[in-house]
Residue frames as a rotation matrix with the C-alpha (Angstrom) as fourth column:
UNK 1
0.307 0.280 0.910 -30.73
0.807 0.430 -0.405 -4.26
-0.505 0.858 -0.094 -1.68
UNK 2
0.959 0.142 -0.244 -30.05
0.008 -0.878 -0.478 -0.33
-0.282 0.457 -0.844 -2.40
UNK 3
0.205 -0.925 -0.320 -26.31
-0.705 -0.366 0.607 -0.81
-0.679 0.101 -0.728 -1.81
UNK 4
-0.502 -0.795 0.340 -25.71
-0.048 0.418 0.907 -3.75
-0.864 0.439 -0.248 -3.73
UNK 5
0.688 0.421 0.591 -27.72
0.694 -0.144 -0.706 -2.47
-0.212 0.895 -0.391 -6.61
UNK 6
0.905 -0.401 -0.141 -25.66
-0.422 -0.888 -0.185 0.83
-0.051 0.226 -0.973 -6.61
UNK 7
-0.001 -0.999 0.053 -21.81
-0.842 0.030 0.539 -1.44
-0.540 -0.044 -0.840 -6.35
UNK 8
0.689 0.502 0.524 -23.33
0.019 0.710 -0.704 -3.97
-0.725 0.495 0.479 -8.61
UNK 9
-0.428 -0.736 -0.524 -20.31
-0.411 -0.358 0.838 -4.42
-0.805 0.574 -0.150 -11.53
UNK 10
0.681 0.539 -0.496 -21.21
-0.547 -0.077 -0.834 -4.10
-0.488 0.839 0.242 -14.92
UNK 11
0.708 -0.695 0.124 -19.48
0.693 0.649 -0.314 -7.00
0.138 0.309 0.941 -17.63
UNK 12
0.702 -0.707 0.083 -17.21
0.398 0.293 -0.869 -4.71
0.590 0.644 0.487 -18.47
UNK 13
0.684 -0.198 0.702 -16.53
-0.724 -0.303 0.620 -3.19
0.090 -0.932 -0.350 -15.05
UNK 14
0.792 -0.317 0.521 -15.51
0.032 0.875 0.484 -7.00
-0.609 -0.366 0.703 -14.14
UNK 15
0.858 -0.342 0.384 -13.78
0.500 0.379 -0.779 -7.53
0.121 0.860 0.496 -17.30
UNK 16
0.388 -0.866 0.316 -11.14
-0.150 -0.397 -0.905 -4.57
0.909 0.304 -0.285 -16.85
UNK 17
0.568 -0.296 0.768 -10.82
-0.736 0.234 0.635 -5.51
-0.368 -0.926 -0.085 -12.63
UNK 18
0.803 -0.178 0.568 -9.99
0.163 0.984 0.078 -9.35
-0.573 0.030 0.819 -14.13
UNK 19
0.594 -0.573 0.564 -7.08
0.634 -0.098 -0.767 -7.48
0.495 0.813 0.306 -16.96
UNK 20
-0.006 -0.940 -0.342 -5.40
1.000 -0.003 -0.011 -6.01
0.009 -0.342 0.940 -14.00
UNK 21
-0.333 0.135 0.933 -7.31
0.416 -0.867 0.273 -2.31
0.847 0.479 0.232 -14.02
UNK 22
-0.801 -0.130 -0.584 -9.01
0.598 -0.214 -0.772 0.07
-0.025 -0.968 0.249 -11.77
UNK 23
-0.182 0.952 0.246 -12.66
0.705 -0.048 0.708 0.13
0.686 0.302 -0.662 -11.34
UNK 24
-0.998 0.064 -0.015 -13.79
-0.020 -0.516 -0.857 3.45
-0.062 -0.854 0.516 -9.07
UNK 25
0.054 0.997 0.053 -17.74
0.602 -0.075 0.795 3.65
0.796 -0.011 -0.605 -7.81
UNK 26
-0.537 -0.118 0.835 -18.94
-0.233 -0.931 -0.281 6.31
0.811 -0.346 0.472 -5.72
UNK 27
0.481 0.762 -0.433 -20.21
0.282 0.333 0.900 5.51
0.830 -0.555 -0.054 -1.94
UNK 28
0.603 -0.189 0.775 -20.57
-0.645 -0.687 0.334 6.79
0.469 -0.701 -0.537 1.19
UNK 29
-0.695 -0.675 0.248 -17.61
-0.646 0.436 -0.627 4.98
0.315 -0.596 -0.739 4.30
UNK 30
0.052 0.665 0.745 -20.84
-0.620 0.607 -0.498 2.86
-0.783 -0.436 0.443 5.45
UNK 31
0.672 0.674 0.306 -21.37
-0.316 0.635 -0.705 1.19
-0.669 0.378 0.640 2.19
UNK 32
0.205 -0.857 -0.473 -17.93
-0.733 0.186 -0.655 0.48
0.649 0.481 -0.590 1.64
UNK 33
-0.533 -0.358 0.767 -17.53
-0.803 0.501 -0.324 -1.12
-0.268 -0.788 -0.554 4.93
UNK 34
0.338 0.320 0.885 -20.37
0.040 0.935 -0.353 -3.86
-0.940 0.155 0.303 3.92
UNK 35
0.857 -0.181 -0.482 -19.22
-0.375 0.420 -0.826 -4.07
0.352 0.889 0.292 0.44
UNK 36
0.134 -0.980 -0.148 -16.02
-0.912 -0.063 -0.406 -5.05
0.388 0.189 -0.902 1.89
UNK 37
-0.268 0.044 0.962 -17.11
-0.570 0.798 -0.195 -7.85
-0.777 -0.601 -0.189 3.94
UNK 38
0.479 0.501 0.721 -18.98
0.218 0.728 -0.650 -9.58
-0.850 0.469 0.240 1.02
UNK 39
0.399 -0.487 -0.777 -16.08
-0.880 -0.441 -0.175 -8.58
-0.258 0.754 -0.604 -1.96
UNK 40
0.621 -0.697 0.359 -13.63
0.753 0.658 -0.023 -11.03
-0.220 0.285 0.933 -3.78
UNK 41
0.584 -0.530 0.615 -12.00
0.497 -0.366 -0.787 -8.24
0.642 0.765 0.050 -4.83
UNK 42
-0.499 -0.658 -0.563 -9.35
0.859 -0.458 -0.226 -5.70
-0.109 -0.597 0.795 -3.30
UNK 43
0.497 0.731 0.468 -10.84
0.708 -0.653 0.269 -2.72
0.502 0.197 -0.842 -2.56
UNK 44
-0.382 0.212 -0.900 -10.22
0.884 -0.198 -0.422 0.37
-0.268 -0.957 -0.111 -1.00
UNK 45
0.599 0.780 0.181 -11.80
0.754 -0.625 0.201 3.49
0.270 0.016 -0.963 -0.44
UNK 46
-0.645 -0.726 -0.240 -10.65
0.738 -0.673 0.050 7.51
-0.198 -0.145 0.969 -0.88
UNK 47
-0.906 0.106 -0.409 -12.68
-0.122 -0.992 0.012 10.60
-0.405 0.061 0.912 -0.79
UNK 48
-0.208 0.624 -0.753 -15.59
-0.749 -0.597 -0.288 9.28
-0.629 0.504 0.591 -1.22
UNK 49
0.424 0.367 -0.828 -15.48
-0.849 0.480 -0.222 6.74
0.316 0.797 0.515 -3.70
UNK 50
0.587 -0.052 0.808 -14.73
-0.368 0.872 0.323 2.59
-0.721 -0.487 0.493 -3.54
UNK 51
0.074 -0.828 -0.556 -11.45
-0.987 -0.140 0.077 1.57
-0.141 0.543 -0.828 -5.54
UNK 52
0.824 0.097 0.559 -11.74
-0.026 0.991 -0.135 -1.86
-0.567 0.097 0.818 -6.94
UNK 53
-0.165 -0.694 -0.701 -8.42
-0.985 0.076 0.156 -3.39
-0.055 0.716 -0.696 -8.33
UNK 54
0.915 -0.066 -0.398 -7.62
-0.035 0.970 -0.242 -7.30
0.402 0.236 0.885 -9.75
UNK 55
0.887 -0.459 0.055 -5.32
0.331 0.714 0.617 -9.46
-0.323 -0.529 0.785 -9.32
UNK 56
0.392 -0.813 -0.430 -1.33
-0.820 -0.521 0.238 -8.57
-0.417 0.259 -0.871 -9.16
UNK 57
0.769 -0.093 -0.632 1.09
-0.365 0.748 -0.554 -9.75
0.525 0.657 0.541 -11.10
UNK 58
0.817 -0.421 -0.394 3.43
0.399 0.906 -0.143 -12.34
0.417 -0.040 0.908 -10.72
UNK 59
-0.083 -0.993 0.086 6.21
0.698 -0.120 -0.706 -9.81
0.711 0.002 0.703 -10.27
UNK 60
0.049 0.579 0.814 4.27
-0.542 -0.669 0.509 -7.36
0.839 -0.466 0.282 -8.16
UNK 61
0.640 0.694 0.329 4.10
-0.600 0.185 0.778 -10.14
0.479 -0.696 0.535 -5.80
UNK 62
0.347 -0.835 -0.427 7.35
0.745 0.523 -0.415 -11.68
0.570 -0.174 0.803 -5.92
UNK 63
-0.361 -0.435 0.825 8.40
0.269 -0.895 -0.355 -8.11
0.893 0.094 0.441 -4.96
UNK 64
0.204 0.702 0.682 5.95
-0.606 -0.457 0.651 -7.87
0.769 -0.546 0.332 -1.71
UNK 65
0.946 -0.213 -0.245 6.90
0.314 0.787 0.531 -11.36
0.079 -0.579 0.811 -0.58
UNK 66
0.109 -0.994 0.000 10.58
0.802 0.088 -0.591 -10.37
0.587 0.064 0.807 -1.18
UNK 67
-0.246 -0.353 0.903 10.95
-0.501 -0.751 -0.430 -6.75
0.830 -0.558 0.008 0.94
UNK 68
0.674 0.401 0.620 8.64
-0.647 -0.083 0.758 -8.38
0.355 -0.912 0.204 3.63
UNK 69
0.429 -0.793 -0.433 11.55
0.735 0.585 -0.343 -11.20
0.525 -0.171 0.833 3.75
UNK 70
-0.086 -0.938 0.336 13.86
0.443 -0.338 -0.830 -8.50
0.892 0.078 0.445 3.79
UNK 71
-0.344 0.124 0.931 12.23
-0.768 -0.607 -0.203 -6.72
0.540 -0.785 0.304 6.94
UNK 72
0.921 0.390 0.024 11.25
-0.260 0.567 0.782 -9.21
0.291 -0.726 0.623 8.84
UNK 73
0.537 -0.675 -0.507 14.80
0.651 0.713 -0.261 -10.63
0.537 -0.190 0.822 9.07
UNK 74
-0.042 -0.410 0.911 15.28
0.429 -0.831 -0.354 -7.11
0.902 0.376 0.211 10.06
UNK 75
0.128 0.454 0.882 13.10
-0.745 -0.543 0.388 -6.17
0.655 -0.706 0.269 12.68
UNK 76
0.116 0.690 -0.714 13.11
-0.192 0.721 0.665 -9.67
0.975 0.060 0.216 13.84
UNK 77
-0.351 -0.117 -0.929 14.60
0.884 0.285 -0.370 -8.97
0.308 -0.951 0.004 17.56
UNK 78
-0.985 0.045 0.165 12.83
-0.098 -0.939 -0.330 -5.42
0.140 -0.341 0.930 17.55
UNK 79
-0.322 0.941 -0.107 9.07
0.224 -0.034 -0.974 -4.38
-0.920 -0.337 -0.200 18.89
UNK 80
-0.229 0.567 -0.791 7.91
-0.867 -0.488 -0.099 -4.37
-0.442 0.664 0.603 15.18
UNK 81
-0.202 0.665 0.719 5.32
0.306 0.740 -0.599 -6.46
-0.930 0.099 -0.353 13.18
UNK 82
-0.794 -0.340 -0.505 5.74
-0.478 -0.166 0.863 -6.59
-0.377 0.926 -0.030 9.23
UNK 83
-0.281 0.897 0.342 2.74
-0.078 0.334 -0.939 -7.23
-0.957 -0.290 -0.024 7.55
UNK 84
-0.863 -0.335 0.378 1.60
0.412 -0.034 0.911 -8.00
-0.292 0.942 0.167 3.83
UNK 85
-0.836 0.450 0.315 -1.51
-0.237 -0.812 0.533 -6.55
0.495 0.370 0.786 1.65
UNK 86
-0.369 0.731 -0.573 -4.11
0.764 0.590 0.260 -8.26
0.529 -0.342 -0.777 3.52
UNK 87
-0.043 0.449 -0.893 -4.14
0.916 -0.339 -0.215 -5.73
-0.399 -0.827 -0.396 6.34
UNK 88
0.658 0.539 0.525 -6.34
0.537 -0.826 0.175 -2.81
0.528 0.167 -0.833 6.32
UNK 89
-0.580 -0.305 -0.756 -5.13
0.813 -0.159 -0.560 0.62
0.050 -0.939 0.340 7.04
UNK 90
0.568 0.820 0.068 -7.54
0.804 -0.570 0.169 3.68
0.177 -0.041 -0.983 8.04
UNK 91
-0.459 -0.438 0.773 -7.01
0.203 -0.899 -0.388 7.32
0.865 -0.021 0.501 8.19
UNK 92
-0.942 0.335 0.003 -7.88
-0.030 -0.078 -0.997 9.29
-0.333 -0.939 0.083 10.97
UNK 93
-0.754 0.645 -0.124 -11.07
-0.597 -0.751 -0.281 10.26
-0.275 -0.138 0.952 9.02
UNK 94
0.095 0.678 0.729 -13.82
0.381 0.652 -0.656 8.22
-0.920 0.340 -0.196 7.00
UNK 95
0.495 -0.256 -0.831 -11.86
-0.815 -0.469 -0.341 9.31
-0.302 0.845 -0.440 3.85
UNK 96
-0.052 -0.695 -0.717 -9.37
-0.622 0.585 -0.521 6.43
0.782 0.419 -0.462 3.41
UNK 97
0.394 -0.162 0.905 -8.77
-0.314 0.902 0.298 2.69
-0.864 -0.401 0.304 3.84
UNK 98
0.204 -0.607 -0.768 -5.88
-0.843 0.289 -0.453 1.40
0.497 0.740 -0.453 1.83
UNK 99
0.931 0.086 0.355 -4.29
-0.124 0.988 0.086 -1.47
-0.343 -0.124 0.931 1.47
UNK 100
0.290 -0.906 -0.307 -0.54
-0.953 -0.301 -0.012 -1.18
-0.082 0.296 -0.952 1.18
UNK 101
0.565 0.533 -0.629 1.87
-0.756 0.640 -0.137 -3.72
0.330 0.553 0.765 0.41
UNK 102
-0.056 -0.646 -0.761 3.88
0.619 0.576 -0.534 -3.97
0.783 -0.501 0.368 2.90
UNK 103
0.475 0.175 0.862 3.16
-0.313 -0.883 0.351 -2.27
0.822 -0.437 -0.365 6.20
UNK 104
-0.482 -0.440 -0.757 5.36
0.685 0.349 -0.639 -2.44
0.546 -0.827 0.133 9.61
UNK 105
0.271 0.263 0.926 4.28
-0.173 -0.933 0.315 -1.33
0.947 -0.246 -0.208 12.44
UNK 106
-0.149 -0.929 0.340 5.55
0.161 -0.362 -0.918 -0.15
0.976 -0.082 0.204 15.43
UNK 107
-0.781 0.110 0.615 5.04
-0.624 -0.145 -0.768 -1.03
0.005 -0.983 0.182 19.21
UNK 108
-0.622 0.652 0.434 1.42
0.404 0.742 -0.536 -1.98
-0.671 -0.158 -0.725 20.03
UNK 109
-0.959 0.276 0.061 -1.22
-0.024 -0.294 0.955 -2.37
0.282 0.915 0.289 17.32
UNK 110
-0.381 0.896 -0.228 -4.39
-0.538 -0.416 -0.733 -0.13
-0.752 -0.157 0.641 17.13
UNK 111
-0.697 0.705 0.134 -7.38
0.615 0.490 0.618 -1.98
0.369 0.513 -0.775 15.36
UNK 112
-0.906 0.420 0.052 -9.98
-0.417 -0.907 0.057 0.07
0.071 0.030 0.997 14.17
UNK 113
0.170 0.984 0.049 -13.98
-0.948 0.150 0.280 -0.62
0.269 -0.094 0.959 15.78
UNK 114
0.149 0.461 0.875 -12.96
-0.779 0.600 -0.184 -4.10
-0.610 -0.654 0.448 17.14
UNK 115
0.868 0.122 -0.481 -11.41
-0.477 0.470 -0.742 -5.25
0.135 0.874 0.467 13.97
UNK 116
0.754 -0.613 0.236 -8.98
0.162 0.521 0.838 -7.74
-0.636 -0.594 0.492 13.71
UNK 117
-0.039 -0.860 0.509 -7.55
0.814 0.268 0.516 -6.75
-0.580 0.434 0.690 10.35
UNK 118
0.397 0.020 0.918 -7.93
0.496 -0.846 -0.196 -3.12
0.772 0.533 -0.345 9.71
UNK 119
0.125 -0.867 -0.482 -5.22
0.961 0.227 -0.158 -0.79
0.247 -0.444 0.862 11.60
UNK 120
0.839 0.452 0.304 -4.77
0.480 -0.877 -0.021 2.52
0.257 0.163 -0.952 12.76
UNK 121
0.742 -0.668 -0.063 -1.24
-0.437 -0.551 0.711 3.24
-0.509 -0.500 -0.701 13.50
UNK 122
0.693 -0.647 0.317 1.25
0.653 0.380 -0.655 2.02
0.304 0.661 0.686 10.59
UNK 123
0.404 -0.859 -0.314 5.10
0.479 -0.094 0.873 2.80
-0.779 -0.503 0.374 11.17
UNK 124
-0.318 -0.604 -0.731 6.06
-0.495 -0.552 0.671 2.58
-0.809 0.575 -0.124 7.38
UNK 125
0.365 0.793 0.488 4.47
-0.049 0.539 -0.841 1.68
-0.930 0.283 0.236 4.65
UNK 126
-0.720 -0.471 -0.510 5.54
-0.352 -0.386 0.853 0.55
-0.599 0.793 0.112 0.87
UNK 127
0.374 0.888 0.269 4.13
-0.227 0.369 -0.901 0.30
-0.899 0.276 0.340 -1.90
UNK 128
-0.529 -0.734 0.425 5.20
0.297 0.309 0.903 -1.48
-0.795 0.604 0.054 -5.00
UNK 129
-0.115 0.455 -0.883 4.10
-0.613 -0.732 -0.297 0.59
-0.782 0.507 0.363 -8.24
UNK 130
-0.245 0.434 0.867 1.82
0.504 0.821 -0.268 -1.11
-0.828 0.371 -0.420 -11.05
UNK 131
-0.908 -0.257 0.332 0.83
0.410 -0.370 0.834 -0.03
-0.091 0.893 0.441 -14.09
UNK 132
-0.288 0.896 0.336 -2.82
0.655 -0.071 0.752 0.20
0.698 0.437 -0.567 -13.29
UNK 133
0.670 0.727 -0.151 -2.46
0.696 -0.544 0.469 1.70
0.259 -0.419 -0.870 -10.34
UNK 134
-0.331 -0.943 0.039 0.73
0.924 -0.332 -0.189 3.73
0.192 -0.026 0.981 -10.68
UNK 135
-0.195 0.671 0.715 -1.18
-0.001 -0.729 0.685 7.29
0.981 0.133 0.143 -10.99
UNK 136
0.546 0.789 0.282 -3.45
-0.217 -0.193 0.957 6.60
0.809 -0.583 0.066 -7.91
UNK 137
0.382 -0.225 -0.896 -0.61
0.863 0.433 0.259 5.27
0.329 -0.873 0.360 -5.50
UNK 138
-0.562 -0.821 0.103 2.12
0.808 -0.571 -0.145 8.68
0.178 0.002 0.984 -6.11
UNK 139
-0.617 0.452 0.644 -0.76
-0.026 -0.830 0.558 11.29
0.786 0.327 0.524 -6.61
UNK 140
0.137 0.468 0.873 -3.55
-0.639 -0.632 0.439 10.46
0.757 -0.618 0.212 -3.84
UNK 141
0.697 0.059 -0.715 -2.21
0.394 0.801 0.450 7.79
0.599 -0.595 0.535 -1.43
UNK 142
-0.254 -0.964 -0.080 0.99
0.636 -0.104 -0.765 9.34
0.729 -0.245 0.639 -0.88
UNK 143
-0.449 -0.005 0.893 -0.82
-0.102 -0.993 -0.057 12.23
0.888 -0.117 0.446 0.47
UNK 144
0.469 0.854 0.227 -3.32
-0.581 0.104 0.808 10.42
0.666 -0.510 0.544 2.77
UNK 145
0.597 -0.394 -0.699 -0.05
0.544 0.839 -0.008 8.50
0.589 -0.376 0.715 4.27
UNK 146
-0.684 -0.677 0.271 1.54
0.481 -0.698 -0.530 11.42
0.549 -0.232 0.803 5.10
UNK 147
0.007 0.659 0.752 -1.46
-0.661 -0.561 0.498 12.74
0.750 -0.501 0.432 7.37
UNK 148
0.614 0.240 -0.752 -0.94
0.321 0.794 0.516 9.83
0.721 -0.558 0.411 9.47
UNK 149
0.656 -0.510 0.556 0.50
-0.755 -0.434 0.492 10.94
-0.010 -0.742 -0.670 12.68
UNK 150
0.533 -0.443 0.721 2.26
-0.196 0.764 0.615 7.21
-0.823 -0.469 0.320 13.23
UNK 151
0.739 -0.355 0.572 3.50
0.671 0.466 -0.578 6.95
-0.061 0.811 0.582 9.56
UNK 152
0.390 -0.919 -0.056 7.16
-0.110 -0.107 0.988 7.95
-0.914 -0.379 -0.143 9.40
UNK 153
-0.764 -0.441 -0.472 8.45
-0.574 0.128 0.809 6.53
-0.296 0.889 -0.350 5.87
UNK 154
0.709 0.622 0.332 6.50
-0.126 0.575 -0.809 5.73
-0.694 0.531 0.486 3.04
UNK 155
-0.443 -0.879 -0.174 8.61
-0.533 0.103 0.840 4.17
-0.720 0.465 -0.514 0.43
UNK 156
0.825 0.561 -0.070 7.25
-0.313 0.350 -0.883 3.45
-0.471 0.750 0.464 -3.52
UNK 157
-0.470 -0.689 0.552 9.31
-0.095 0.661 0.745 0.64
-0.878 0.297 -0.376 -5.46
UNK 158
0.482 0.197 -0.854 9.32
-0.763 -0.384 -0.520 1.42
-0.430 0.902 -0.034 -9.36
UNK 159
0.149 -0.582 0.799 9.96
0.223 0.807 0.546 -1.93
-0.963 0.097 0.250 -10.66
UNK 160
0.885 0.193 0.424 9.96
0.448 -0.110 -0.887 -0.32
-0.125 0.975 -0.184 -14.44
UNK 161
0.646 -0.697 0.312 13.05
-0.169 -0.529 -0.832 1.91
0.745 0.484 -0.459 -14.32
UNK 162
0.391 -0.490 -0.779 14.25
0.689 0.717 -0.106 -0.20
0.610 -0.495 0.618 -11.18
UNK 163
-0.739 -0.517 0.432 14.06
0.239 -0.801 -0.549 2.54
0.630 -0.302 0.716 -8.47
UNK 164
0.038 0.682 -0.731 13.27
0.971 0.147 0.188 3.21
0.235 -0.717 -0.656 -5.14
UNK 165
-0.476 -0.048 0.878 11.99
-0.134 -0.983 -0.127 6.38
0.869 -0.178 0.461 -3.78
UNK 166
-0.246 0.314 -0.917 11.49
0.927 0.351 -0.129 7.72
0.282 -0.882 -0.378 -0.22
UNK 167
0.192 0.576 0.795 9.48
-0.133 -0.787 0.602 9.91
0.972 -0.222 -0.075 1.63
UNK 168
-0.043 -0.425 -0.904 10.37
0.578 0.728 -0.370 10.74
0.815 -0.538 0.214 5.01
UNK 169
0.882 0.470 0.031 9.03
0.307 -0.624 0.719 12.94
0.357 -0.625 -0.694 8.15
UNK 170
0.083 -0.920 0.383 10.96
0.421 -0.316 -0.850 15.21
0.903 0.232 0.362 9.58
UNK 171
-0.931 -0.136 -0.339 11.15
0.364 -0.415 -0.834 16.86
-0.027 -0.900 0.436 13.09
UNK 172
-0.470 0.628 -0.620 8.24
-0.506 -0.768 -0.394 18.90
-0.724 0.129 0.678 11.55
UNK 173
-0.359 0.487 0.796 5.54
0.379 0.855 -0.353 16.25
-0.853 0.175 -0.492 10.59
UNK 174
0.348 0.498 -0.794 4.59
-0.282 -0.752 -0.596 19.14
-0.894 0.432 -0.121 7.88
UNK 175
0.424 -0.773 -0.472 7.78
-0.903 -0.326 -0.278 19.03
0.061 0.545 -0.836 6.08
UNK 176
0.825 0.285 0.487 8.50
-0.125 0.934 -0.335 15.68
-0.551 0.215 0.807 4.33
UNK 177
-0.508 -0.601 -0.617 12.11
-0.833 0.160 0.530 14.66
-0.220 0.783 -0.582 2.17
UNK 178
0.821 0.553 0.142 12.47
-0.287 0.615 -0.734 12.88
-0.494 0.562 0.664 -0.52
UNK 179
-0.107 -0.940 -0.324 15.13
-0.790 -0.118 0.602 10.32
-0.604 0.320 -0.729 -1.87
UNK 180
0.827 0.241 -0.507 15.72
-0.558 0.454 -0.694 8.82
0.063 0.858 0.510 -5.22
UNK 181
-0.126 -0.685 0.717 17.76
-0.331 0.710 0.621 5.56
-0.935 -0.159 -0.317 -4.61
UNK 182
0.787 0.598 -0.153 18.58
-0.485 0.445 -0.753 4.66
-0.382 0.666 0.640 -8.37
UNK 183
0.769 -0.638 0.047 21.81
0.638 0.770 0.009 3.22
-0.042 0.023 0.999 -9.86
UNK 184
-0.104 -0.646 0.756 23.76
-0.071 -0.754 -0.654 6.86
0.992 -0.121 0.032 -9.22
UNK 185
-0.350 -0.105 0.931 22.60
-0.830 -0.427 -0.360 6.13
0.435 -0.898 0.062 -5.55
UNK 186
-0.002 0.579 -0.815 22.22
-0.169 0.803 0.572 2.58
0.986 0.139 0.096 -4.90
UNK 187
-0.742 0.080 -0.665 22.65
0.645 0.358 -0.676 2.06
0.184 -0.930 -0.317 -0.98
UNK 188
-0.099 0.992 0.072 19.13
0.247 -0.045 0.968 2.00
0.964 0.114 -0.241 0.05
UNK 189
-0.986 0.037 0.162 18.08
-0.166 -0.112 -0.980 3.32
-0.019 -0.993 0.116 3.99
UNK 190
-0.147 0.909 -0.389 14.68
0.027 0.397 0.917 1.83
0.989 0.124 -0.083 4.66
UNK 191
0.909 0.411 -0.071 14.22
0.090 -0.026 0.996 2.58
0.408 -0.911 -0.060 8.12
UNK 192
0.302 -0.788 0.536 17.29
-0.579 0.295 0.760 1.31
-0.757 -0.540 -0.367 10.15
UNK 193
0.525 0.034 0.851 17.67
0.518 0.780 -0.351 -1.41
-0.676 0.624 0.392 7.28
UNK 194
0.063 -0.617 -0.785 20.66
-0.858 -0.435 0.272 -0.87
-0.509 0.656 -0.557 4.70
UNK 195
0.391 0.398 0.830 20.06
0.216 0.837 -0.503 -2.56
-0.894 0.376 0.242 1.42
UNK 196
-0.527 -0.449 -0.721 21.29
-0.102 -0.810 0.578 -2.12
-0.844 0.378 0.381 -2.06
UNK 197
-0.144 0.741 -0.656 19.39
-0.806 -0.472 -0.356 -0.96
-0.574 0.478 0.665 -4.81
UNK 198
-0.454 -0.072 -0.888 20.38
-0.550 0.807 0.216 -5.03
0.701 0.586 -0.407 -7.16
UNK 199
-0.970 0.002 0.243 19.01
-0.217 0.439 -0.872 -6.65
-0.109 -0.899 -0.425 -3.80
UNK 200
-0.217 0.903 0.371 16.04
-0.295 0.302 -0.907 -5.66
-0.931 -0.306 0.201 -4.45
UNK 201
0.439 0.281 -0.853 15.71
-0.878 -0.066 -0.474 -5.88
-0.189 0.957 0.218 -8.28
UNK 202
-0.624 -0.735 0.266 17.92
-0.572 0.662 0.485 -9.04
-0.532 0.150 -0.833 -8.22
UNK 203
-0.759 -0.124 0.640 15.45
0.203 0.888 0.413 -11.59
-0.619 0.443 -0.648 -9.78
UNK 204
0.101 0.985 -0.141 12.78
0.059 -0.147 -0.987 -9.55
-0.993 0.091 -0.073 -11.32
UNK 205
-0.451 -0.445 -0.774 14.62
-0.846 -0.062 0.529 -10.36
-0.284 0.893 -0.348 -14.87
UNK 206
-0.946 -0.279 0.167 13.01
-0.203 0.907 0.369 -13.32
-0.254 0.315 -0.914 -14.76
UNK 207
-0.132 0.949 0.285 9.45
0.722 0.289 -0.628 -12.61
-0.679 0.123 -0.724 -15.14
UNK 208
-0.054 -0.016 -0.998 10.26
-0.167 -0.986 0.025 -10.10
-0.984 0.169 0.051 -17.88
């Protein structure tokens, strides 16, 4: 009764989740884990606190369904498994559980406590930037993907100025590049995967 008095949402809590915002509430990794079983919403959890977002749009999601197309047809005779926002991933610590939007991963898959849909060894993860949660993906996700021993490339898709950007490990898991794939640099490298930069943006004129 204590926790769901304390993650209880207030009207207008609900109200800005349901306009496509980004409700935060403070709780410990236990009382995130049962709020998550008994949510409708997306959640996840960072430092501490329980991230509650609504529903993407239309183009947001054309955009998730479309890369995972694009990798899967990719990977599809390699040892990798392409996955959409459903699956959970965990940090090493009881700091983070995100929910990318596209996540491949690589070889055999770790599942965290016996779960069937929360992960512990992503390959490469993207995310596709939103207005509500644009801020919170670049500033404290990026950072908590990049502590992952198994994560390799994280890659954020700016469907506003139509530009991808990567992040990539280096020899020295410390020491991270970064490339800006924009129309001065359209041939995309996503892993092994060569794409160009209208591929992906090709139909997102239409929900503008």
């Amino acid at each position: 009764m204590e926790l769901l008095e304390k993650i209880a949402l207030s009207e207008i809590q609900t109200q800005k989740i349901e306009q496509g915002g980004v409700v935060t509430i403070e709780a410990s990794w236990d009382e995130f884990m049962d709020f998550l079983e008994g949510t409708i919403y997306k959640a996840e959890y960072n430092n501490g606190k329980i991230i509650i977002m609504g529903l993407a749009s239309a183009i947001h999601e054309y955009l998730v369904t479309w890369i995972s197309t694009l990798l899967n047809i990719h990977y599809q005779r390699n040892d990798f498994f392409v996955f959409g926002s459903n699956l959970g991933v965990k940090t090493g610590d009881k700091k983070g559980y995100f929910n990318p939007d596209v996540t491949v991963v690589k070889g055999q898959l770790e599942f965290y406590n016996h779960s069937s849909a929360i992960i512990l060894n992503p390959y490469l993860v993207v995310e596709i930037l939103s207005e509500g949660t644009y801020q919170y993906d670049l500033n404290e996700k990026l950072y908590k993907y990049q502590s992952m021993k198994s994560v390799h490339e994280v890659i954020f898709v700016d469907r506003f100025d139509k530009v991808v950007v990567k992040f990539q490990k280096t020899d020295n898991p410390k020491v991270w590049t970064e490339t800006i794939y924009d129309h001065e640099n359209p041939d995309i490298l996503i892993d092994t995967m060569s794409v160009k930069l209208n591929d992906i943006f090709d139909k997102i004129d239409a929900f503008l």
